[in-house]
Backbone as CSV, one residue per row, in Angstrom:
resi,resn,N_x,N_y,N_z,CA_x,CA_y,CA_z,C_x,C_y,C_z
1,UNK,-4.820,-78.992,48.958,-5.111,-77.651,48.491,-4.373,-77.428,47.174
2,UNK,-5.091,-76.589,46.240,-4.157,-76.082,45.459,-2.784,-75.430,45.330
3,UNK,-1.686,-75.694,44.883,-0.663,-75.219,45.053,-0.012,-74.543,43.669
4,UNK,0.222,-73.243,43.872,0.802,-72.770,42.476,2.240,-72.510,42.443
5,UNK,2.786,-73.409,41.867,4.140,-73.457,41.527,4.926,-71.954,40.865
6,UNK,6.061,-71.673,40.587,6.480,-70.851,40.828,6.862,-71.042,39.112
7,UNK,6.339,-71.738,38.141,6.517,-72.124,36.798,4.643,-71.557,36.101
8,UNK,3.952,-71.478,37.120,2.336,-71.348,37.144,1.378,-72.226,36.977
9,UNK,2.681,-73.630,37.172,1.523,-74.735,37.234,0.782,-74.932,38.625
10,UNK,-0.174,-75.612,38.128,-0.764,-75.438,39.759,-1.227,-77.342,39.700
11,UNK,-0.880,-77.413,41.320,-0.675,-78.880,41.503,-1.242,-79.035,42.997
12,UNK,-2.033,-80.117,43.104,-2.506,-80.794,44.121,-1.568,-81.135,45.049
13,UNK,-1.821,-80.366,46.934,-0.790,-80.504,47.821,-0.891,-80.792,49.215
14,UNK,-1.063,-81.699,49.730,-1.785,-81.719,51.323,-0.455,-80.683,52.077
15,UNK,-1.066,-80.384,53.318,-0.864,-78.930,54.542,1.043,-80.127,54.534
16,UNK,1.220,-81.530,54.946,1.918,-82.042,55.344,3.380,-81.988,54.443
17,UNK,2.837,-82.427,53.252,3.614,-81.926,51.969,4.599,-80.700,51.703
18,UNK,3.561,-79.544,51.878,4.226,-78.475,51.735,4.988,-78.643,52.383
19,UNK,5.063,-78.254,54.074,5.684,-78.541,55.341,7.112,-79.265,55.153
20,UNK,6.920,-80.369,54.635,8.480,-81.120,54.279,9.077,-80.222,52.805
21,UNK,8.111,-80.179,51.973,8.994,-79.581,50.970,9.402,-78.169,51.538
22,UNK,8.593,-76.994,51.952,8.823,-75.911,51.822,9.744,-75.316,53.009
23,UNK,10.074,-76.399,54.183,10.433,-76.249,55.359,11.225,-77.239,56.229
24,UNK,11.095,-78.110,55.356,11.566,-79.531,55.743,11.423,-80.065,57.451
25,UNK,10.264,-79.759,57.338,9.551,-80.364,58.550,8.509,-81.200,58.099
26,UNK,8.691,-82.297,59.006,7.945,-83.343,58.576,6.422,-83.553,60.258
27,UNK,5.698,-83.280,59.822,4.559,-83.039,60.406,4.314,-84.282,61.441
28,UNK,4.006,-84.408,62.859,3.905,-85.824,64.079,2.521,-85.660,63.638
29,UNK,1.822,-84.765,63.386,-0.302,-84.944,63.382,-0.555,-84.254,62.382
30,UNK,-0.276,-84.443,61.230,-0.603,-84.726,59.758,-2.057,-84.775,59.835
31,UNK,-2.863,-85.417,60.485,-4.146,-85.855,60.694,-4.988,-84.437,61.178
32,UNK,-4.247,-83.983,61.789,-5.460,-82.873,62.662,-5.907,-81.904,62.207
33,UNK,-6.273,-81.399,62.177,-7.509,-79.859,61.273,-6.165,-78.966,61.531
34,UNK,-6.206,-77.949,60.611,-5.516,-76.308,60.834,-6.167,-75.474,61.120
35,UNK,-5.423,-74.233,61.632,-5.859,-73.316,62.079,-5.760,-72.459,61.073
36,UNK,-7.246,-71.223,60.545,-7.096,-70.490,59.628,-6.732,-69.216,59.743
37,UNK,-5.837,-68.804,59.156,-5.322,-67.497,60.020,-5.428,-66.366,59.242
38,UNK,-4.930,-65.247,59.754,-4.915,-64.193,58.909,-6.051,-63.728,58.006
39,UNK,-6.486,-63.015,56.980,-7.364,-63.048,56.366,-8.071,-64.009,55.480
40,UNK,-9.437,-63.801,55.612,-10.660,-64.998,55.403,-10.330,-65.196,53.994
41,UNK,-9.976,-64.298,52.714,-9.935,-64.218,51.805,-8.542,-65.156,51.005
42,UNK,-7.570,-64.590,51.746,-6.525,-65.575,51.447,-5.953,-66.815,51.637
43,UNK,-6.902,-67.804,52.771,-6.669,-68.730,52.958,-5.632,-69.445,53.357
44,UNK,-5.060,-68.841,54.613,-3.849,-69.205,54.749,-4.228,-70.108,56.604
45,UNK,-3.795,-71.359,56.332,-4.266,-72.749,57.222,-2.343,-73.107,57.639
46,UNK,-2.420,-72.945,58.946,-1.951,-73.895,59.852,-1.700,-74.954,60.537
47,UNK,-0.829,-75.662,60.382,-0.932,-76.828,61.296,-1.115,-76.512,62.465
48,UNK,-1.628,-77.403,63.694,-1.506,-76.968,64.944,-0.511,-76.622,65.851
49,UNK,0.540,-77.562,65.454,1.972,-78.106,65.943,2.779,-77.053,65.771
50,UNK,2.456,-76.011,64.952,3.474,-75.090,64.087,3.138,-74.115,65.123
51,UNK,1.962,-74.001,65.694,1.288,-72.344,66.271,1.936,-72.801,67.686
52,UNK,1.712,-71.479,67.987,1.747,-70.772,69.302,0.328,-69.642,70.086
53,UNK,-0.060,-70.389,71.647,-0.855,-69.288,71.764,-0.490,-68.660,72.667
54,UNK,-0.444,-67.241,72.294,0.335,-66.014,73.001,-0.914,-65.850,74.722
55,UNK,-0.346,-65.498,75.425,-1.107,-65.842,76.843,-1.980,-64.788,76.764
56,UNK,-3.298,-64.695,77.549,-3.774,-63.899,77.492,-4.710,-63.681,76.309
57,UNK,-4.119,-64.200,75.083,-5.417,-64.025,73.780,-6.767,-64.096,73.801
58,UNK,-7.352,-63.948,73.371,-8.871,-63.950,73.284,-9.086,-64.189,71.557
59,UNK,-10.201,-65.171,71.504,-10.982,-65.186,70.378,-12.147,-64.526,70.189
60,UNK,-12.485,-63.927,69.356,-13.372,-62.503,69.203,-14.480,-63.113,68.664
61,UNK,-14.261,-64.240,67.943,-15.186,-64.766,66.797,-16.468,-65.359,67.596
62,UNK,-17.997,-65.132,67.202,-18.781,-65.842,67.676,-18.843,-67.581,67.070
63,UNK,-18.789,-67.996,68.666,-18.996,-69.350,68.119,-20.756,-69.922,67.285
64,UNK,-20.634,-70.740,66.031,-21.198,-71.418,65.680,-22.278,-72.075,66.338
65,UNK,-23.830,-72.182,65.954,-24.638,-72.899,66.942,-24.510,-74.254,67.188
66,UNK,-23.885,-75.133,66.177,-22.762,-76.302,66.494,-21.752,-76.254,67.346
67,UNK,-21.043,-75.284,67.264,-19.675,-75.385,68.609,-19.991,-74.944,69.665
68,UNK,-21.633,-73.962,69.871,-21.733,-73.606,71.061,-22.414,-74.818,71.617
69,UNK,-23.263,-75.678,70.849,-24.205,-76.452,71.881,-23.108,-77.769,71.625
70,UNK,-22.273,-78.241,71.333,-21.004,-78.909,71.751,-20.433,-78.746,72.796
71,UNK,-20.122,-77.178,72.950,-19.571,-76.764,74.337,-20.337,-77.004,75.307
72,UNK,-21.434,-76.983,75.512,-22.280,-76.904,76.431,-22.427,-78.189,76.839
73,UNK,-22.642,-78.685,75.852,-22.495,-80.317,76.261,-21.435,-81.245,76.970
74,UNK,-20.473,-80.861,76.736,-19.033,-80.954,77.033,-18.631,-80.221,78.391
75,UNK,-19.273,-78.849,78.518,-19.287,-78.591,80.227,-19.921,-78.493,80.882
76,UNK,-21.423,-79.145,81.089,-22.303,-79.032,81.643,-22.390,-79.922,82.705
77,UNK,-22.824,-79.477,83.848,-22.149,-80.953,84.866,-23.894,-80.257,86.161
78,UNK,-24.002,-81.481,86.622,-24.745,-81.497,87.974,-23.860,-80.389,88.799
79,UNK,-24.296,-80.017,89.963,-23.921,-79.601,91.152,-22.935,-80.243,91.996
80,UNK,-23.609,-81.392,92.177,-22.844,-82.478,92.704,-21.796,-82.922,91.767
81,UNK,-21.679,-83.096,90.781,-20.820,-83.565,89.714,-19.394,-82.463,89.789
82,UNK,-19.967,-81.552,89.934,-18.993,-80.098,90.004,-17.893,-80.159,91.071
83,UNK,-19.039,-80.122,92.292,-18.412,-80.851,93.692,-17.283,-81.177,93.744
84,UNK,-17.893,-82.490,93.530,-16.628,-83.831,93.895,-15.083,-83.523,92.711
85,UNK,-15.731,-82.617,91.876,-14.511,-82.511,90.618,-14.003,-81.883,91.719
86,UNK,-14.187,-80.569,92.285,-13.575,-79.256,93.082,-12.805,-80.086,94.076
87,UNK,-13.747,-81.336,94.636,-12.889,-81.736,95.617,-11.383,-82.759,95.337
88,UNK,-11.671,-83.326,94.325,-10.595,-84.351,93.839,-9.607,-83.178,93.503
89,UNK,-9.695,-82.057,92.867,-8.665,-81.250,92.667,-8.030,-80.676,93.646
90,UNK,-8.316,-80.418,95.084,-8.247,-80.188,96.092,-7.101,-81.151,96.357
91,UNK,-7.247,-82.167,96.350,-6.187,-83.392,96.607,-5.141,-83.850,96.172
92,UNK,-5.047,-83.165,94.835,-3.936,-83.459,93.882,-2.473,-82.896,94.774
93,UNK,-1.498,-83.862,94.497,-0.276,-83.444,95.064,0.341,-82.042,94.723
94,UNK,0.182,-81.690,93.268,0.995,-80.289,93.108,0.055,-79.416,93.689
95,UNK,-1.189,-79.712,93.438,-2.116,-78.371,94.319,-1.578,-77.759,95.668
96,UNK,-1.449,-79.317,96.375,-1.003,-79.193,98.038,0.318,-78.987,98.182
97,UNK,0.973,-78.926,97.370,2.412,-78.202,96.925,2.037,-76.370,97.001
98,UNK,1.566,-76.544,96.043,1.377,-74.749,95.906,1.032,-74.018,97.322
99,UNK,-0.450,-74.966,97.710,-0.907,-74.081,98.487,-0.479,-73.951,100.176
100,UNK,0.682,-75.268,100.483,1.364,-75.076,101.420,2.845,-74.618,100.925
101,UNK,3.379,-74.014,100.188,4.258,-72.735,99.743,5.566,-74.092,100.005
């Protein structure tokens, strides 16, 4: 991204860069997309690693006809497929922890 120096030069800066210079954190997933936050206009991108999601949040934004038929794809399951998930979870040791107290 563009970066404007505090002289008004403006200089070429990946998300990771800043991060060590401006914070001296050095980024583990350098690689992964950011999150865009705050207003659309100002462009202000997140690493992932950096955020926090507060419980309870909700995203307001309609998803994309790309991310919705992704999603769909991604959770769409048989009956039976559903099933046997419900039941293998059923079995898991911490489950049978919880649910015998």
């Amino acid at each position: 991204f563009p970066l404007q120096l505090e002289s008004g030069q403006t200089v070429e800066c990946t998300v990771a860069q800043y991060f060590k210079q401006k914070y001296n954190l050095q980024l583990k997933y350098p690689h992964l997309p950011c999150l865009q936050v705050g207003q659309e206009q100002k462009h202000t991108y997140l690493p992932l690693e950096v955020c926090n999601i507060v419980a309870g949040q909700r995203c307001i934004k309609k998803l994309t006809d790309n991310q919705t038929s992704t999603m769909i794809k991604a959770t769409a399951r048989s009956a039976p497929d559903r099933q046997e998930e419900i039941s293998r979870l059923g079995n898991t040791p911490a489950l049978q922890r919880v649910s015998t107290g």
